[in-house]
N, C-alpha and C positions, 0 to 999 in steps of 0.2 A: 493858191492852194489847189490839189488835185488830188483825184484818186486814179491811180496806176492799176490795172487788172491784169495777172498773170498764171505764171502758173510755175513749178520746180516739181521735183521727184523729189522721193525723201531722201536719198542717199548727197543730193546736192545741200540739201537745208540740212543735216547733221553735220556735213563737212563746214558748213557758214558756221555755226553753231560752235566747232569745235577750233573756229578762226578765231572767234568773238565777234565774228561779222553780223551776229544775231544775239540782242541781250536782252534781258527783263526790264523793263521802267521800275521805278520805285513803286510805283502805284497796283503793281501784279501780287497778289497773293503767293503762298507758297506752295510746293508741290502736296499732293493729297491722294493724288489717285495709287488703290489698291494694286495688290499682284493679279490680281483675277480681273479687274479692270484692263490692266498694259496687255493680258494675253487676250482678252474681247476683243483690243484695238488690234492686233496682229493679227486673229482670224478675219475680221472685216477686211484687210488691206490683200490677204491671201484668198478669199473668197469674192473680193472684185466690190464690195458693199463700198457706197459711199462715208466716207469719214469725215467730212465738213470743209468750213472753209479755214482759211487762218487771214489774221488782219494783221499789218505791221504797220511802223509809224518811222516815216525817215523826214532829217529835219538836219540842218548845220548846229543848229545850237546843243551843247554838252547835258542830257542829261541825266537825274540820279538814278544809280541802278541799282538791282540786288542780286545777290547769288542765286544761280540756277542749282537745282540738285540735280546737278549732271553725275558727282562723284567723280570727277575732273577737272582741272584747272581748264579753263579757257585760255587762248592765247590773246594779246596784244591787238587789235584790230589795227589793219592796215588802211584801212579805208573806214569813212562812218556808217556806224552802225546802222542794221534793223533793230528798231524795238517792238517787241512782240508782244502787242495787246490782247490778243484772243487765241487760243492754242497751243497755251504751253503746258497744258496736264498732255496732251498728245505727242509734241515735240519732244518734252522731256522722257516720255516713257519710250518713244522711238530712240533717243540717241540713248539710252540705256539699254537696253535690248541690244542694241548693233556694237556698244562696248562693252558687253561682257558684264554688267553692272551687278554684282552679289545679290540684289533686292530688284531683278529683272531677270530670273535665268527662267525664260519661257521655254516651253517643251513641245514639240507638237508627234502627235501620233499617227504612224504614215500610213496604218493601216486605217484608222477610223476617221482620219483629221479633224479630233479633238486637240487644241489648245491648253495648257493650263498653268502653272507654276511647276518647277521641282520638285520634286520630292524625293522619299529615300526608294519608294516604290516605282519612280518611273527611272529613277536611275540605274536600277538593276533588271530593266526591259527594253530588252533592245528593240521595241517598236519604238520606245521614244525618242526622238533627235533633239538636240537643244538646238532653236532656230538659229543661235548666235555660229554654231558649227557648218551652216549653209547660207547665212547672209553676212558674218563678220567679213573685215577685209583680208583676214590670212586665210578662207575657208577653203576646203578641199573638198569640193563638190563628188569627185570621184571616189576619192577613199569613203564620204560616207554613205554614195550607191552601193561599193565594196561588199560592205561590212553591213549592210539592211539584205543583198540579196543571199549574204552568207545567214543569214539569220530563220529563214524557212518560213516566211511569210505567205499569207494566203491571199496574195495580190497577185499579177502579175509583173516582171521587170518592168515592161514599158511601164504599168500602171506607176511602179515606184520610179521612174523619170521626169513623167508628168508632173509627179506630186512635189520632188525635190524642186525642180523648173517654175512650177507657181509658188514657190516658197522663194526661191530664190529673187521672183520679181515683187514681191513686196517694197525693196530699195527704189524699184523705177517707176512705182506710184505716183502719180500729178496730184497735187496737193492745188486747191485755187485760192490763191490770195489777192487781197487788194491791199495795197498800201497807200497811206495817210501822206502827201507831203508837203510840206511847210505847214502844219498844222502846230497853233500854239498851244502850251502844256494845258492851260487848263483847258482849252476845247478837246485835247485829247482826254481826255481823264473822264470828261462828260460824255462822248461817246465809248470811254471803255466802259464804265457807270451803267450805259445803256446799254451796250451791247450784252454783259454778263448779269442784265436783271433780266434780260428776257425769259431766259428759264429759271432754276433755281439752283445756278451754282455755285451761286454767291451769299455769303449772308451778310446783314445788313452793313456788321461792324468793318466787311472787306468794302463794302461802297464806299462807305464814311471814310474808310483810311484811303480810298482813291483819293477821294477829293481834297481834303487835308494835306495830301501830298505834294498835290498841284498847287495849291496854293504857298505850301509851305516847303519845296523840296527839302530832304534831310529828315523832315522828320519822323518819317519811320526808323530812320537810324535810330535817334533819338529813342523812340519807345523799346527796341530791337537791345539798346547799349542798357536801357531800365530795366530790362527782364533778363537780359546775362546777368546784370550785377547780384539779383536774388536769387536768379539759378546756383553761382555757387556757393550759394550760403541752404541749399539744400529746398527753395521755393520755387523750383523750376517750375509750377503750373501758375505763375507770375506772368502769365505770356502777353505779347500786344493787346489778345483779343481781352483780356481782363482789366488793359491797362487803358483802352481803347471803353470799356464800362467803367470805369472807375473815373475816367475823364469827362465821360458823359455827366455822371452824378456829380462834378466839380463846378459844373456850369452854373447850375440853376436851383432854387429851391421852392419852385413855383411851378405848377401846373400837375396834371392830373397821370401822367407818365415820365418821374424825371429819367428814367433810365433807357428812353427812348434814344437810340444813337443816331436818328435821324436832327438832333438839337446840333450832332457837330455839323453839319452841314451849312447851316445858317449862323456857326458861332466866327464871331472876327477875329483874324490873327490873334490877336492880343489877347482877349479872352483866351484862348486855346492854350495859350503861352505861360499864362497865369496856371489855368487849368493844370496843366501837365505838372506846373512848379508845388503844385498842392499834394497832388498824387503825390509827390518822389516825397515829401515832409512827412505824409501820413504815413508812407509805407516803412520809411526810415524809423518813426513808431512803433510801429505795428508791427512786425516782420521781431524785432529783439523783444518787444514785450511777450508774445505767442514764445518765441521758443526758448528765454531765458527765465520767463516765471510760469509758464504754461506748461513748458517742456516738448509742444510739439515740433520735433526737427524736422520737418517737412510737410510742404503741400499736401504730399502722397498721404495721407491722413485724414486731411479736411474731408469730407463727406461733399456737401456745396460752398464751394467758392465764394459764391454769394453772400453769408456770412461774413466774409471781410471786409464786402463795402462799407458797411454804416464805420466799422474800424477804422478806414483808412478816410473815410471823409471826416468821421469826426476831427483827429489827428491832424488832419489837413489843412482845418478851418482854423489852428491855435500859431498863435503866431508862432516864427523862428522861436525857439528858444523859449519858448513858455513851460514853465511847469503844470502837469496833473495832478491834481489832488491823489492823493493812494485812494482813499476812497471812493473815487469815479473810477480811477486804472481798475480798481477790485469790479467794481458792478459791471464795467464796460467787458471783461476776462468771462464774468459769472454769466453775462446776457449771451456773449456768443458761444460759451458750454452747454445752455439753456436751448437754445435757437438749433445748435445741433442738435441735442438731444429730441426734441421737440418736432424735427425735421421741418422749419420755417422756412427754408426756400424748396422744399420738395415739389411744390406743385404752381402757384401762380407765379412765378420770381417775382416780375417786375410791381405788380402790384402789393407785393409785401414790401420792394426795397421802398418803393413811393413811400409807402406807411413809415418807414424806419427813419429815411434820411429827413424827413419833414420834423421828425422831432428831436433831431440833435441839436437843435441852436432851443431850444426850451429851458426850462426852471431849473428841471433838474432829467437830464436825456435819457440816465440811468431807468430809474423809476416810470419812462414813458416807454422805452423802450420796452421794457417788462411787462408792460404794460397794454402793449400792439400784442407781446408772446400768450398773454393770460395768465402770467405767473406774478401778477403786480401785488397778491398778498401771503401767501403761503409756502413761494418757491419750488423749487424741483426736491424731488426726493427719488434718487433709483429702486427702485425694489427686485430681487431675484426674479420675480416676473417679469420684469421688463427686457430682461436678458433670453428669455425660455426663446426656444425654436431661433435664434439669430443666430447669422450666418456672418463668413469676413465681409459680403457687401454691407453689412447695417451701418448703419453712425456710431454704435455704439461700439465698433475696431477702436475707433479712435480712443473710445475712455477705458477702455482693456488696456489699452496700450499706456494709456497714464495713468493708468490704478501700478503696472508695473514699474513706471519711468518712475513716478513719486515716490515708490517704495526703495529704489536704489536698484533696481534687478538688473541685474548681470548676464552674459553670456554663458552659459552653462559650460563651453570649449574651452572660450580663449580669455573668459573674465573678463572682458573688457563691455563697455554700457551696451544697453540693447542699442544704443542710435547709435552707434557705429557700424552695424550690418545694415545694410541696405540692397536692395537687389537694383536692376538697370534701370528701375522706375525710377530711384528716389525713395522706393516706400521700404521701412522698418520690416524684416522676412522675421516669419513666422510657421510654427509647424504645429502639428497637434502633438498633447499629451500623452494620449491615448495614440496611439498608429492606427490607420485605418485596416492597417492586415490583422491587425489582432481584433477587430469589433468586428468584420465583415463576417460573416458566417456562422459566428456566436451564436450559439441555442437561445440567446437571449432577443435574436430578431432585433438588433437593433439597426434602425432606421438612418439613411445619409444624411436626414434633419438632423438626427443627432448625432452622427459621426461628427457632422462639419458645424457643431455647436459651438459659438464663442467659447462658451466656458471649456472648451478643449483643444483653445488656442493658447499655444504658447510665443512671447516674443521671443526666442534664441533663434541664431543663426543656420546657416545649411549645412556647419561643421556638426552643428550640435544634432542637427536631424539625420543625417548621415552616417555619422560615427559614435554618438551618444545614444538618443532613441533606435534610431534603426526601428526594425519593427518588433521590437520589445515593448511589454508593458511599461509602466513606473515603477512598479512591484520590482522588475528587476534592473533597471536603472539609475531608478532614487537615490542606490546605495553609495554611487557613484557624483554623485551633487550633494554638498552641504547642506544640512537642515536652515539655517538661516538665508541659503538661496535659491530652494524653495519655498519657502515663506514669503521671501519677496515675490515670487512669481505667483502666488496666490494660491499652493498647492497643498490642496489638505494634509494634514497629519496622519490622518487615519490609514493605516497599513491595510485594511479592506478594500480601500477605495479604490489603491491602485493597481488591484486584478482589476481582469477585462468583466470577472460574474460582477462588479460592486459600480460598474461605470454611471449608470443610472445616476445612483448615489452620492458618485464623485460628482456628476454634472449638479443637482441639487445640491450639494457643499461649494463647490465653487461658483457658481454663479451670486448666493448668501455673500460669499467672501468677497466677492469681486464688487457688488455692487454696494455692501458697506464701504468701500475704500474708493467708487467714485463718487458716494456722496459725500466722502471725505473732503473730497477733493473742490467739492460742489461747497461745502461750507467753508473751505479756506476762503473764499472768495466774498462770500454772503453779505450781498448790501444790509446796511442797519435797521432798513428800515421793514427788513422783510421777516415774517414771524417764523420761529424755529422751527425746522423742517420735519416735518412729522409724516407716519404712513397713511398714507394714501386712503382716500371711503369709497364707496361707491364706485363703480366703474362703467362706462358702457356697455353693453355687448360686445365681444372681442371682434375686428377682424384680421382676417390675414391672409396670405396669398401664398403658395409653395408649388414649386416645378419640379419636375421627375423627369425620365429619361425612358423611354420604352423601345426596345430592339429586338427583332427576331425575324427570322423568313423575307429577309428583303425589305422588311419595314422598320422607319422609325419614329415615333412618336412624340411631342413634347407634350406632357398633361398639366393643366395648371388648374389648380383647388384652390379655391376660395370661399370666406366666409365673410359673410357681413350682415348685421342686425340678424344673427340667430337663424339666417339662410346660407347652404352650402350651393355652389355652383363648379364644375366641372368641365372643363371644355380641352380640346384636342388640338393644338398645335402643329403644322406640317412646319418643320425643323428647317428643309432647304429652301422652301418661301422664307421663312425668318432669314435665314442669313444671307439670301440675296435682296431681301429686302433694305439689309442692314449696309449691306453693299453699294444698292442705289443709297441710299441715305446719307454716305459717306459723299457722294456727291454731289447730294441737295437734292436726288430724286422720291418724292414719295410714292411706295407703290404700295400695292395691296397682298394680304398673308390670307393663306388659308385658315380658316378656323374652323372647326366642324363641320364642315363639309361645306361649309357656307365663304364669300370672299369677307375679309374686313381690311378696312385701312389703316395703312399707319402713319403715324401725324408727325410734321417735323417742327420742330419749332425756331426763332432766329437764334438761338443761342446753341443751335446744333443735337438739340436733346430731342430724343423720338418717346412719343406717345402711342399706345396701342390698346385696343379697348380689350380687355377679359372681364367678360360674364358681370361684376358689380360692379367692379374699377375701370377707370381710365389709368394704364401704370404709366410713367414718366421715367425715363432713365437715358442717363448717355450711351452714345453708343458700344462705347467698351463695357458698361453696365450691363448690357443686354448679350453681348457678344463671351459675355465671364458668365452670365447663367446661362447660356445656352451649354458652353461648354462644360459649367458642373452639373447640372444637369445627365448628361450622358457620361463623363467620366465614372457615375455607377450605376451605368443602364441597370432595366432591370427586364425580365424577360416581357416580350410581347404578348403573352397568353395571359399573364395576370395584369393587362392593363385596365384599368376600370372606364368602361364605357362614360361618354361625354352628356351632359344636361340635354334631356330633347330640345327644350325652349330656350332661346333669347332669356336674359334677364329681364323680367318683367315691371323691377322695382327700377328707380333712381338710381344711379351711378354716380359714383365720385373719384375724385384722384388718388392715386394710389403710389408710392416712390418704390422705384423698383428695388432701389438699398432696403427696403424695410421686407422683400420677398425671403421666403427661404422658411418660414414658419409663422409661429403665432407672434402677431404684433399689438402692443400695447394700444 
């Protein structure tokens, strides 16, 4: 065994790359890194910054590899490969960039040499160059001096020679590498293991699948071939990393964290083997019971994921071919409607899944399970209130959406079921009732919490919001849709409601409608032993958390109000700390957001979900969770002179979790 120290220019290692003389091990993660990331890494390489090292691994023995997302085939290797243990978010975004790749078209500004992604505004300014038009291999370095000094720039020519010239040596960059040789797999796998714990680019589940790997080549395949097979059945958020928790929970049902994925590490082939065979039983369960008596067609619904474990492990544990009782299938349907509603993995996961999976081999798992929820004697009941102020992040999209699927609702267009539209998610598209052009400016001040109110979501397609709605009332629509398919869709009767002056009223009427019909749906299910569901006493003091959007004079604002135990707090958000925050976050970096003038941190957790403390909460959400309210938020800025100044003080009480799904208004 040796280690080899060298050194290549990038334009040699994209050409190895694009030989196949450079390939991924099975044990490498997949690609991840953002567009604002690829163009960071191209001004470092053009401003002379150091960009690290890369590790490879050469060996005679054959082995398992995965697809690079180069967005080209590789060719054939002539000779045996490099495998590339450490540097392939860098490598991949280089050989993208230098081939043109659609989801790499970096730009750079030759007057300010600002870096960034495409857009529709740098394409119609001719300071911008796409770098691929100065480092690709057909580039015509002169034509696009040409046509920058025809453009009346306020550089000088030399100045724009210079600038093309150091863009153009970006390709002849030395990259330092050491390579691995004759290193056996799993001692590689242990030093890739190491090498990518050192910072946080890794999270736990990609260790654990290192190692697993080495031990077991193939089987990432394996999990990789598990999670196509539910993807086309419309569960594509079935991915390794849940399949990768779901095997962790298969292991063991003993100790104080089962959903620790540091248990695969220490688990024996065999076990593992088992393990996996459990999964695929439960899911093969689980997956037709959810969308043929549940009606949900897709992942893109579930709120947290999480929720299907205690499902698929129960399932898991029954032998080949054993029958469920209807009456556990009903309670085991009724707990995970519960559990969403309830938002049971919003805030600690791993310590609720502990709680759940420890009581599925019990008396009766139903009853225990409900039991971990708080709901083990009275049951859920919805109430119109429970719907006020939610937004499409809440949990409760989901039971909108099956208040309409259970009622038979249709496509307004092309009549065909709501689960047949789907947009590029996976997820069932939906519009509002109400248009937002007809509420915005209404004498009636109504509010974008209650523009973008559930109860003003409708499930039809983008044919139906396009060509149907448009930005018409209902008032004059309606006429145009059957009485009995709005009825399914939950849509009052009342010819007042569907003016824009009576919208209030409509939202008050449909949210009544809407949440009779999921407790509908709540009682088809209802174990026996739980007493009929009746309205609700008592309550605590409400809280809740809501974001707004403030712009004007150069500035923009994020505000975020919160209430909790009968106290209001207020604090100011700087918007481009959040999204570059969001950014490191994306690859495992936690950094710090401005808040009121003060620094606070943001938290990452191993399951890839970011935490950020506002005023009485701690909020929890993924990061497309955070990255979807940031953006509705400002989609209806509102001016910067009526922003409301932020809390002088820190929160001075207790703080607790808060799901960012539940943001957007008042929560139960």
């Amino acid at each position: 065994m040796a280690v080899e120290r060298t050194n290549r220019d990038v334009r040699t290692l994209i050409t190895q790359i694009a030989a196949g003389e450079i390939m991924l091990p099975e044990i490498q993660r997949g690609y991840v890194w953002k567009a604002s990331q690829v163009a960071r890494l191209i001004e470092s390489l053009y401003r002379g910054y150091p960009a690290g090292s890369l590790l490879f691994w050469k060996t005679g023995q054959a082995a398992e590899t995965r697809q690079a997302a180069l967005g080209a085939a590789q060719a054939l290797p002539s000779v045996m490969p490099l495998y590339l243990l450490d540097g392939q978010q860098r490598l991949t975004s280089l050989f993208r960039v230098l081939s043109d790749h659609p989801e790499a078209q970096v730009v750079f500004n030759i007057e300010t040499e600002v870096f960034q992604n495409q857009s529709a505004a740098t394409r119609q300014n001719k300071k911008w160059i796409k770098v691929y038009n100065v480092v690709g291999p057909d580039a015509d370095v002169f034509a696009v001096h040409a046509e920058l000094k025809a453009a009346g720039l306020g550089i000088p020519d030399g100045e724009i020679g210079r600038r093309l010239s150091a863009l153009q040596k970006i390709t002849q960059r030395d990259f330092h590498m050491e390579v691995l040789h004759d290193f056996e797999y799993g001692e590689v796998a242990e030093i890739f293991v190491r090498v990518n714990s050192g910072g946080r680019a890794l999270k736990t589940t990609d260790l654990a699948l290192a190692t697993l790997s080495a031990r077991a080549p193939g089987f990432l395949g394996q999990l990789e071939a598990e999670s196509a097979r539910w993807a086309e059945r419309g569960y594509g958020a079935l991915d390794v990393n849940f399949l990768i928790k779901a095997l962790t929970l298969s292991l063991s049902i003993s100790g104080k964290r089962l959903s620790s994925v540091a248990k695969l590490t220490t688990a024996s082939k065999d076990s593992v083997e088992a393990g996996l065979e459990q999964v695929r039983r439960g899911l093969a369960c689980v997956v037709p019971l959810l969308q043929d008596r549940l009606l949900v067609p897709t992942t893109a619904l579930i709120p947290s994921l999480a929720a299907l474990h205690p499902l698929v492990a129960y399932y898991g544990r029954q032998p080949q071919g054993a029958a469920v009782a209807q009456a556990v299938e009903d309670g085991l349907l009724y707990w995970f409607m519960a559990a969403t509603a309830r938002n049971r993995y919003g805030g600690a996961t791993d310590t609720a899944l502990t709680q759940d999976i420890k009581v599925l081999d019990s008396e009766d798992p139903v009853k225990a399970l409900l039991s971990n929820l708080g709901v083990a004697e009275s049951g859920v009941r919805v109430g119109a209130r429970d719907l006020a102020g939610r937004n499409h992040q809440s949990p409760y999209l989901m039971f909108c959406y099956l208040a309409a699927a259970h009622a038979g609702a249709s496509d307004w267009w092309d009549g065909g079921p709501i689960s047949a539209a789907a947009d590029a998610s996976g997820k069932p598209q939906y519009s509002l009732a109400h248009p937002a052009a007809k509420l915005r400016g209404h004498r009636a001040k109504y509010s974008s919490v209650e523009i973008n109110e559930l109860a003003n979501i409708v499930f039809v397609s983008q044919q139906t919001a396009k060509n149907l709605i448009g930005s018409r009332s209902p008032a004059a629509y309606a006429q145009q849709v059957g009485a009995s398919d709005l009825a399914a869709h939950a849509i009052p009767a009342d010819p007042a409601l569907l003016e824009a002056d009576g919208y209030r009223d409509f939202l008050a009427a449909r949210r009544a409608l809407l949440a009779e019909r999921i407790t509908e749906i709540f009682d088809r299910f209802r174990p026996g032993f739980l007493a009929q569901s009746r309205e609700p006493g008592a309550r605590p003091a409400p809280r809740w958390l809501a974001f707004a959007g403030y712009a004007g004079g150069g500035r923009r604002v994020l505000v975020a109000d919160a209430q909790s135990g009968g106290r209001s707090w207020t604090g100011w958000v700087d918007p481009a700390d959040l999204e570059a925050a969001l950014d490191a976050a994306t690859a495992g970096l936690a950094s710090d957001v401005a808040l009121s003038g003060e620094s606070a941190p943001m938290q990452i957790d191993d399951e890839g979900g970011v935490a950020f403390g506002l005023g009485p909460f701690l909020v929890r959400g993924s990061l497309d969770q955070w990255r979807s309210a940031l953006k509705d938020a400002f989609e209806d800025a509102q001016p910067f002179s009526e922003c409301p100044e932020p809390t002088d003080e820190q929160w001075p009480y207790g703080t607790e979790e808060f799901p960012l799904s539940e943001a957007g208004g008042r929560a139960s």
